[in-house]
N, C-alpha and C positions, 0 to 999 in steps of 0.2 A: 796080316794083310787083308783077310775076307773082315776080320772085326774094322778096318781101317774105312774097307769100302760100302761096307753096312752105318759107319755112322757118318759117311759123308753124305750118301744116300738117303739119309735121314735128316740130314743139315740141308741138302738140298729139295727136299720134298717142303719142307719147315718155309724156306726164303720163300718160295714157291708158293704155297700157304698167302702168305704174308702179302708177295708182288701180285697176287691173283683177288686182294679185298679190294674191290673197287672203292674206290670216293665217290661221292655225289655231293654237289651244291644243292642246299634247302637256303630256300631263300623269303625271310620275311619279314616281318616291321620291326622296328628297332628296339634295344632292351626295354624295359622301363612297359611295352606293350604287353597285352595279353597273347597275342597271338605268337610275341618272340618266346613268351617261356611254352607256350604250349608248344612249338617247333621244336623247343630244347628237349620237353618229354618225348614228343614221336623219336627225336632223333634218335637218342637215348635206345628207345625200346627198338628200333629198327637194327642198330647194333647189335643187341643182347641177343635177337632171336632170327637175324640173317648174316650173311657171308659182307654185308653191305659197311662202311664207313660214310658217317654222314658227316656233314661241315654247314651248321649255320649261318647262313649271311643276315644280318639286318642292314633293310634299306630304309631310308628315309620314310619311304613312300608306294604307295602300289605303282605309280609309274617305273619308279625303278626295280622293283620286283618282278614284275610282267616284261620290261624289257631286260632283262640280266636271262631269263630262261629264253625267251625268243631268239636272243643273241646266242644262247647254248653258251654264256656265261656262269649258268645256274640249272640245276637239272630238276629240281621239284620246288611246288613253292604251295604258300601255305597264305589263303587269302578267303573272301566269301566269293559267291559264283557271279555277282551281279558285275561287278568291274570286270573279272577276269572274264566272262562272256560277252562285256562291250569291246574287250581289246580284241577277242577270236574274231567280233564280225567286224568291228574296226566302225564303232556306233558311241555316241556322248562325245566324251575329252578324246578317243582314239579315233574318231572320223577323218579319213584317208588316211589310218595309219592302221591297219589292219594286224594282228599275228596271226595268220590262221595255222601255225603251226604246236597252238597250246592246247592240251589235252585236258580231261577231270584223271583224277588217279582214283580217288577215294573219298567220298561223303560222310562228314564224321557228325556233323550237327546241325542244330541251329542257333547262331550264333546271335547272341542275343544285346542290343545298343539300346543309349538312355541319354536324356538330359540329368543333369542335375542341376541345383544351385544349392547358394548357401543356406544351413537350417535356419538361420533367421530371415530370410531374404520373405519380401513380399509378395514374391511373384510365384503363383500355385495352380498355373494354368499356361498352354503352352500361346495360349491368345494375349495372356498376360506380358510377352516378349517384346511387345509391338514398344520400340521407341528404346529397349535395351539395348546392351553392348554383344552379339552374338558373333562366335567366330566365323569365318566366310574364307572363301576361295581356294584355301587348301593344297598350298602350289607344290609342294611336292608327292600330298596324297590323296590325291585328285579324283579317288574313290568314296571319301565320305561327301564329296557334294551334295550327291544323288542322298546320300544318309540324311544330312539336315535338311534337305529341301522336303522330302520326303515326310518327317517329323512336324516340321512348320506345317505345313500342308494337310497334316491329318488334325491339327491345331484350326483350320482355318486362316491361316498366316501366309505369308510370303518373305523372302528375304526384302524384300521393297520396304518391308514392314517395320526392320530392324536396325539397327547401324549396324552394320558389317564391319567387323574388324577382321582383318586377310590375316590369314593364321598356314605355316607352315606345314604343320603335322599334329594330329591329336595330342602326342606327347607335348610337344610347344606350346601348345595351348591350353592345359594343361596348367604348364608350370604360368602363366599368362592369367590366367583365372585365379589361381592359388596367389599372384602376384594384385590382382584385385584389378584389374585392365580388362575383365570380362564377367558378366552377370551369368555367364551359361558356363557347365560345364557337359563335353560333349566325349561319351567313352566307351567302349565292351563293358558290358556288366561283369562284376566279379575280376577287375584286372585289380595288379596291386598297383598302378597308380592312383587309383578312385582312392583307395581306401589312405594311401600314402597325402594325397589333397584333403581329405576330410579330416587326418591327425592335426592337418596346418593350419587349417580356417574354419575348425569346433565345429565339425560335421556335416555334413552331406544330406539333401533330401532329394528323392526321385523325385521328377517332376512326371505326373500320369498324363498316360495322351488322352487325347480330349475326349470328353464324353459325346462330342457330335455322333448321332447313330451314323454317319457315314465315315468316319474317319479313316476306317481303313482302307475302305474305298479309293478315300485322296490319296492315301500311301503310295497302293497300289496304281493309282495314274502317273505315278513317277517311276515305279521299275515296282513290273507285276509281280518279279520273285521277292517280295519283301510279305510278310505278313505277320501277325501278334500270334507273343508265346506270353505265358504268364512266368513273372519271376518271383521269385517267393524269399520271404528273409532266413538269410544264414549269415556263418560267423565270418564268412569270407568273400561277404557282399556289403560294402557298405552304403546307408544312406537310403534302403530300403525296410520297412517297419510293417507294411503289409502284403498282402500278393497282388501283383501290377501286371496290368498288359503292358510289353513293351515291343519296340518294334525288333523283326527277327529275319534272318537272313540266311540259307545253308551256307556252313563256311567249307570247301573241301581244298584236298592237296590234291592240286594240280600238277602237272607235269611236261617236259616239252617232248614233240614227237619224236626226237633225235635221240631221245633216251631208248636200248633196247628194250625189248619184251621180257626179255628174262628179269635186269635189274627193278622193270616198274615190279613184275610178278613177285617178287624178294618182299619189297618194301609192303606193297599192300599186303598181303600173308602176314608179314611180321607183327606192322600197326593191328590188322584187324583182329588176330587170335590171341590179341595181348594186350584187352582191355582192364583187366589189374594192373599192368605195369604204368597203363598210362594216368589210371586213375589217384594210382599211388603217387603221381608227379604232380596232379591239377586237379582240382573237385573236379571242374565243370565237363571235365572225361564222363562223368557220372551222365551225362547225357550221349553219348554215344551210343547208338545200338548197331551192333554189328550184324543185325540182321537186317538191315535199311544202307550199310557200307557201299551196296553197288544200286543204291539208287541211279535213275536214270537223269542226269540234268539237259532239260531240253535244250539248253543253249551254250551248251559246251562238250562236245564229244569224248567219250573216254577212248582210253588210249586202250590198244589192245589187249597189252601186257596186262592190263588191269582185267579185263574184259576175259580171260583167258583164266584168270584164277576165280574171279566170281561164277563164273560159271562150272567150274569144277568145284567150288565151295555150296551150288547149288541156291546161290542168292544173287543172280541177276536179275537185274526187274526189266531187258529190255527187251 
């Protein structure tokens, strides 16, 4: 009888165990993106080293990411700060539609964006655009506007400049370019869709931003958090041959307020003291420094939970 009620005891601490791993919604851009397999590694690593169950969503688009966690559809999400800081104060594509209920969780990088086109294509200058086929309007993610307006822009360019062809989602476009329907191609560095378009249409060449001494300048007259990191050639970049400025943006996981303190505190603990596991998933982990993880973003507030463990980690910067 005592052995009967020691392993039920056991069986029911066990269920218990099991009913008490929370889920969380991670929410971000769709397969085929760099940012969904980078999701796929955090998730991964947040499982292996917290009490937490993660569940990838990919959305189409940053609109549907930023609204899927504001709705408390999605509990963390995984985007750069410039979009996710226009939907906090409800400023760009989100004016009079405000979240002010989204947080920063975690600062892992800078996320690094590029044109390409074809290696034989003519065009070796982002002035050179003027009168080509460039994707435009980006109706479901509605965060790289400010990306290529920003690029043309440090070019000396404007979209006025270009034929605008209205393009879904980077992925879409993408497969649109590799279909020969666009002279540009527009992506994260180092995703494997770049390198998956360069197998299709006999390689890829970075296009460099413009040598104007002010170019970054004009960048930055389009959203001040953007500024140049240099990329350099590896085996898991394609379409780059030397080291490039490119334009760069911090990407973090964000989080909604309605998530508690305890589970944000799980997740960032697990992501930040577990940068082998993440590395081991995606090169460009190799740029994370975990001692810059509770950077301060001035235009997105961190969530406490988070704020609560950098500071007992002894690396908050606010």
């Amino acid at each position: 009888m005592n052995a009967f009620r020691i392993s039920a005891a056991a069986a029911a601490l066990a269920f218990s165990a099991v009913a008490g791993a929370q889920t969380v919604g991670f929410a971000t851009l769709p397969p085929g993106s760099i940012l969904h397999a980078q999701a796929s590694v955090i998730a991964k690593a947040v499982q292996d080293h917290s009490k937490l169950q993660v569940r990838v969503i990919g959305y189409g688009g940053d609109t549907g990411i930023l609204e899927s966690v504001a709705s408390k559809k999605a509990d963390f999400w995984l985007l750069d700060v410039g979009e996710s800081a226009d939907a906090f104060h409800g400023r760009g594509t989100w004016k009079g539609n405000a979240k002010p209920n989204l947080r920063t969780a975690i600062t892992m990088y800078g996320f690094q964006m590029a044109f390409w086109v074809r290696k034989d294509s003519n065009i070796n200058a982002i002035a050179d655009l003027k009168g080509k086929r460039v994707p435009a309007e980006w109706v479901q993610q509605t965060g790289v506007i400010p990306h290529t307006t920003a690029v043309l822009a440090a070019g000396g360019i404007t979209y006025n400049d270009v034929v605008k062809v209205p393009e879904v989602n980077v992925v879409r476009a993408a497969d649109d370019f590799k279909a020969g329907k666009l002279d540009l191609l527009f992506f994260a560095v180092g995703a494997p869709k770049v390198a998956e378009v360069a197998a299709s249409v006999g390689g890829l060449r970075l296009l460099p931003m413009s040598p104007l001494p002010d170019s970054e300048a004009r960048m930055k007259k389009v959203r001040p958090e953007y500024y140049y990191s240099t990329v350099r050639p590896a085996p898991h970049i394609a379409g780059v041959d030397a080291p490039s400025p490119v334009q760069t943006i911090d990407v973090v996981v964000g989080v909604g307020a309605h998530v508690p303190d305890a589970v944000v505190y799980q997740f960032v603990k697990a992501m930040r003291e577990n940068k082998k596991d993440l590395v081991a998933g995606h090169p460009n982990f190799n740029q994370f420094d975990p001692t810059e993880a509770g950077k301060v973003q001035q235009s997105l507030p961190h969530h406490p939970g988070a704020i609560r463990y950098f500071k007992e980690a002894g690396i908050w910067k606010g």
